[in-house]
C-alpha positions as CSV (number, residue, x, y, z in Angstrom):
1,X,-67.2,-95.0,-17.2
2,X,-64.2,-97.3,-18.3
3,X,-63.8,-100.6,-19.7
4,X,-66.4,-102.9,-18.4
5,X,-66.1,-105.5,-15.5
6,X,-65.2,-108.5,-16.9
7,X,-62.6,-106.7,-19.4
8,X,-60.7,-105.3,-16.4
9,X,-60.9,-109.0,-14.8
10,X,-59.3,-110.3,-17.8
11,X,-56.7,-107.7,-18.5
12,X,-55.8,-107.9,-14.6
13,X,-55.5,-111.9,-14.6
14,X,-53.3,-111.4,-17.9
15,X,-51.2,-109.4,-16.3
16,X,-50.6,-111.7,-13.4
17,X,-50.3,-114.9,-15.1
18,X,-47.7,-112.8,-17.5
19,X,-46.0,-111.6,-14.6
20,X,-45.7,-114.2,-12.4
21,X,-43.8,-116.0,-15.1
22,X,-41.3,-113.6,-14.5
23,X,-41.4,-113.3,-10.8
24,X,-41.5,-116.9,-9.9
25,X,-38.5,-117.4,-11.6
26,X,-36.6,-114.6,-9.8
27,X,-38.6,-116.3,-6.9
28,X,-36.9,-119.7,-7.0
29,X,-33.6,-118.2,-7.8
30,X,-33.8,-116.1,-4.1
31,X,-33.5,-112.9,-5.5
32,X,-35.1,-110.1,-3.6
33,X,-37.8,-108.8,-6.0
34,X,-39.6,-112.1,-6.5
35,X,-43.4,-113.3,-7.2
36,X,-45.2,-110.8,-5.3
37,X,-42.8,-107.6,-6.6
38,X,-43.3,-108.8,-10.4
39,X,-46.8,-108.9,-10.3
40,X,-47.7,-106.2,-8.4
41,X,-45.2,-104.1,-10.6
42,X,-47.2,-105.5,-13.5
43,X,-50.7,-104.6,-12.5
44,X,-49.5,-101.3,-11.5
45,X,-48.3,-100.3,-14.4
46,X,-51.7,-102.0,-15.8
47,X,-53.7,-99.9,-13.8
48,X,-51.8,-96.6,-14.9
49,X,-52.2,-97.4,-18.0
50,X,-56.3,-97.7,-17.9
51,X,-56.5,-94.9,-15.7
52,X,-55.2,-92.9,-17.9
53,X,-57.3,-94.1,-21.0
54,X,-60.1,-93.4,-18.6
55,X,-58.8,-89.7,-17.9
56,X,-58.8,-89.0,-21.7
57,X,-62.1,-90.2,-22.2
58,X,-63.1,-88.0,-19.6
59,X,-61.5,-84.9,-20.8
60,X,-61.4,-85.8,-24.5
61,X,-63.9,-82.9,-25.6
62,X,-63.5,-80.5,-22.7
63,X,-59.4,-80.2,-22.5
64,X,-56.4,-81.7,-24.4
65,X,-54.8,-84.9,-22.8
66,X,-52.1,-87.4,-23.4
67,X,-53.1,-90.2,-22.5
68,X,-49.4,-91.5,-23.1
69,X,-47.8,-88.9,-20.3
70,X,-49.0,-91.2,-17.3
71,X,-47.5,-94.2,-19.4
72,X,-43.9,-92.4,-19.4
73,X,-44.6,-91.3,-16.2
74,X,-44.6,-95.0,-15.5
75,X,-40.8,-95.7,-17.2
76,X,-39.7,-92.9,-14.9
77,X,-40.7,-94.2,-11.5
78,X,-40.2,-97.7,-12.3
79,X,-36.9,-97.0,-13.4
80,X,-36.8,-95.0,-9.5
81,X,-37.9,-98.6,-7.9
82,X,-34.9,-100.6,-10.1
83,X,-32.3,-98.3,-9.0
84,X,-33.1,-99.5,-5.4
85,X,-32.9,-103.1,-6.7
86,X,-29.4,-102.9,-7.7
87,X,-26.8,-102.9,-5.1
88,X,-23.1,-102.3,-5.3
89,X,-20.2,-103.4,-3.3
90,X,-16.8,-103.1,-4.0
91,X,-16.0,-104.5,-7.6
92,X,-19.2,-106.5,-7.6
93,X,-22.5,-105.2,-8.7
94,X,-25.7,-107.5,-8.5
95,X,-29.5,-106.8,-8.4
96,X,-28.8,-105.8,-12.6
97,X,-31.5,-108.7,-14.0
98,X,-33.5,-108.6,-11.0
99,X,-33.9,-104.8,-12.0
100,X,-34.2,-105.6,-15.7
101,X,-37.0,-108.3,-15.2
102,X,-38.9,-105.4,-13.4
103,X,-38.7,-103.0,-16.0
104,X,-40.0,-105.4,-18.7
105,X,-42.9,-106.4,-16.7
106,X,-43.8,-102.8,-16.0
107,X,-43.8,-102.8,-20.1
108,X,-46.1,-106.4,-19.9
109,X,-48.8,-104.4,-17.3
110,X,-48.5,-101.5,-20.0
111,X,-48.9,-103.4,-22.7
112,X,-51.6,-105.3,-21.2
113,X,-53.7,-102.3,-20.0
114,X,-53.4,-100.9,-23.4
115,X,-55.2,-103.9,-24.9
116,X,-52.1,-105.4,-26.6
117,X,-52.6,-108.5,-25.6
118,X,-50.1,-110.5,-28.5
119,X,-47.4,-108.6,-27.9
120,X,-47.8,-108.4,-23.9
121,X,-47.2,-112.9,-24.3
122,X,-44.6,-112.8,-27.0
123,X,-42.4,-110.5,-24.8
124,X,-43.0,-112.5,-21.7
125,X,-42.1,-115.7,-23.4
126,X,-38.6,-113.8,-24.9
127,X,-37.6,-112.3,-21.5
128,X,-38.6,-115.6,-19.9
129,X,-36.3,-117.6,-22.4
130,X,-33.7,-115.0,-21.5
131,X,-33.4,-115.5,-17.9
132,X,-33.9,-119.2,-18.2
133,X,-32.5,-120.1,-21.4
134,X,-29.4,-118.1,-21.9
135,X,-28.3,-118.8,-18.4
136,X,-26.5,-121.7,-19.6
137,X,-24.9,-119.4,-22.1
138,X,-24.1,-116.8,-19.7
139,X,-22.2,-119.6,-17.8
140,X,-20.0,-120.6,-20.6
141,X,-19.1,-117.1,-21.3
142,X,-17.8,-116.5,-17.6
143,X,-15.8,-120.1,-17.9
């Protein structure tokens, strides 16, 4: 049957408060994956993620499942979608965080659709504090 109503309300709205951190930030800085990318990379992966919890409560006494094979099948098409995001021309590369920031909200939705809601924050608050916070690092490194 699967988690009931207002849990799935509550993981999805998790998941787009967590990933519009991210995305409103690549938002404001122009890049080409912005709000609306982030956060529907984050439910996505979200969705997967219950899906397949629901699949293996489905088959749990008829057939063997892994309920963690849709979750890596997750890494590998994600990873598909941030390949595309990074673009290459000449001796310059860009698109690198952009894709980065993806990946790691595809792990928020998972995290998030697997209930692990602690650890779903604390990583959005480090890779927020990365792309925000260390920019000024990254800047003196380049001087």
């Amino acid at each position: 049957m699967g988690p009931p109503l207002f849990e799935l309300l509550q993981k999805i709205c998790l998941t787009i408060l967590l990933s519009s951190m991210i995305g409103l930030e690549r938002e404001i800085r122009k890049k080409e994956a912005g709000l609306r990318t982030h956060i529907l990379v984050g439910v996505g992966s979200a969705l997967i993620v219950l899906t397949s919890f629901h699949v293996f409560d489905i088959y749990k006494n008829i057939a063997p499942v892994d309920p963690t094979r849709m979750i890596a099948g997750i890494t590998t098409g994600i990873g598909f979608l941030c390949g595309g995001a990074i673009i290459r021309a000449g001796n310059q590369i860009s698109g690198l965080t952009t894709a980065a920031t993806l990946w790691a909200v595809s792990g928020i939705g998972i995290a998030v659709g697997a209930g692990n809601y602690s650890a779903a924050i604390v990583f959005t608050l480090a890779v927020f504090f990365v792309i925000t916070g260390l920019r000024v690092v990254d800047r003196k490194i380049k001087r």
